[in-house]
TIKOLNU-164031 format. One record per residue (C-alpha): x, y, z; residue number from 1; residue in three letters; chain. Coordinates in Angstrom, 2 decimals, m for minus. Layout:
N
X_Y_Z_NUM_ALA_A $
...
END
This chain:
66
8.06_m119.56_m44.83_1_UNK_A $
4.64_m120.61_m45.31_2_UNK_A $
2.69_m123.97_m44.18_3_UNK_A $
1.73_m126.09_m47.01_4_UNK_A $
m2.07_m127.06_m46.57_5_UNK_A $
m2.10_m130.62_m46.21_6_UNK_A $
m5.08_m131.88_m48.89_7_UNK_A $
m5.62_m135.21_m47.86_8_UNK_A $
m5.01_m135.52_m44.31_9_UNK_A $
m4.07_m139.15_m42.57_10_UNK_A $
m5.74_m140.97_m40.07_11_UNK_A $
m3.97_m140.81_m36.99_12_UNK_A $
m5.50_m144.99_m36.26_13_UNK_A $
m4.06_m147.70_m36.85_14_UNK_A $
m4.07_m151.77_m36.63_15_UNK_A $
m1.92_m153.74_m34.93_16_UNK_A $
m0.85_m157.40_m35.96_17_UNK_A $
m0.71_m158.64_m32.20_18_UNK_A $
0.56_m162.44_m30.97_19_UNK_A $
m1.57_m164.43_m28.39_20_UNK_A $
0.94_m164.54_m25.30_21_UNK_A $
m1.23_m167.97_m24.12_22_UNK_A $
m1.42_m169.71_m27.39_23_UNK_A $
0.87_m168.25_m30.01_24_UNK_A $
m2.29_m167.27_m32.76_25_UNK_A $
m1.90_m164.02_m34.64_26_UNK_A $
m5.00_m161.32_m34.23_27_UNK_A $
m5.51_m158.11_m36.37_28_UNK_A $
m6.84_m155.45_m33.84_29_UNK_A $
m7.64_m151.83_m33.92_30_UNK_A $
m5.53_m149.85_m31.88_31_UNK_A $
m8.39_m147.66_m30.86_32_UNK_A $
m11.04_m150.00_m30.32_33_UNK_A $
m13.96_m149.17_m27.80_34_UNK_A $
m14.88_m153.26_m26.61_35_UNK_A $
m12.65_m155.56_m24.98_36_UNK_A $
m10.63_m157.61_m27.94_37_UNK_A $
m10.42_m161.41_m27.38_38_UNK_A $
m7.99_m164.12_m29.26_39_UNK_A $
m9.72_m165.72_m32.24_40_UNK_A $
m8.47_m169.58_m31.16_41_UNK_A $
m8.22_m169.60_m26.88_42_UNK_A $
m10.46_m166.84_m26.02_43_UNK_A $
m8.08_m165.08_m23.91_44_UNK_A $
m9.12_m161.35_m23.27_45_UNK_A $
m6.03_m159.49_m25.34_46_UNK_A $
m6.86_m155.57_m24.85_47_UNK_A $
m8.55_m153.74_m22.38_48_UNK_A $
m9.76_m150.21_m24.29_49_UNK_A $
m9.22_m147.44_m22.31_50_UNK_A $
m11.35_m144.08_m23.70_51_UNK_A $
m8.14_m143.86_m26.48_52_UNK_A $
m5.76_m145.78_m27.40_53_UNK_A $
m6.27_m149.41_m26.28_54_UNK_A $
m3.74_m151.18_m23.64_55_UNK_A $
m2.49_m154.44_m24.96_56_UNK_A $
m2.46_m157.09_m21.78_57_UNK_A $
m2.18_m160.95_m22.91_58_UNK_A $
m0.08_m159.90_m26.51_59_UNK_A $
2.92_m158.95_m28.01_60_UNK_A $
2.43_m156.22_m30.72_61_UNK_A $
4.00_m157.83_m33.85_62_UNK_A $
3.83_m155.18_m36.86_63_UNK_A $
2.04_m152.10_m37.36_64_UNK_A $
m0.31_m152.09_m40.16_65_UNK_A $
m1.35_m149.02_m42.40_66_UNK_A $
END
């Protein structure tokens, strides 16, 4: 059998719809983002990137988005 070529390929990033664990506000972050993320309403630092994917510390990943 033979591979299809794939025409349009996808982007293997995404964002994450992400829950403050300290004050309960609701973020939009990129899941491969290179600078610290912080929470919109306390402040609170809520990723830490890490040369990839980022690691998600103070929040609780809600939905995956596109």
């Amino acid at each position: 059998m033979r591979k299809r070529k794939i025409l349009v390929p996808m982007p293997k990033s995404r964002f994450y719809k992400v829950m403050c664990k300290n004050c309960g506000a609701e973020n939009i972050i990129f899941d491969r983002a290179s600078f610290p993320t912080k929470c919109k309403v306390c402040g609170t630092q809520l990723v830490k990137p890490t040369g990839g994917k980022v690691e998600v510390i103070n929040a609780e990943i809600i939905a995956e988005l596109g």
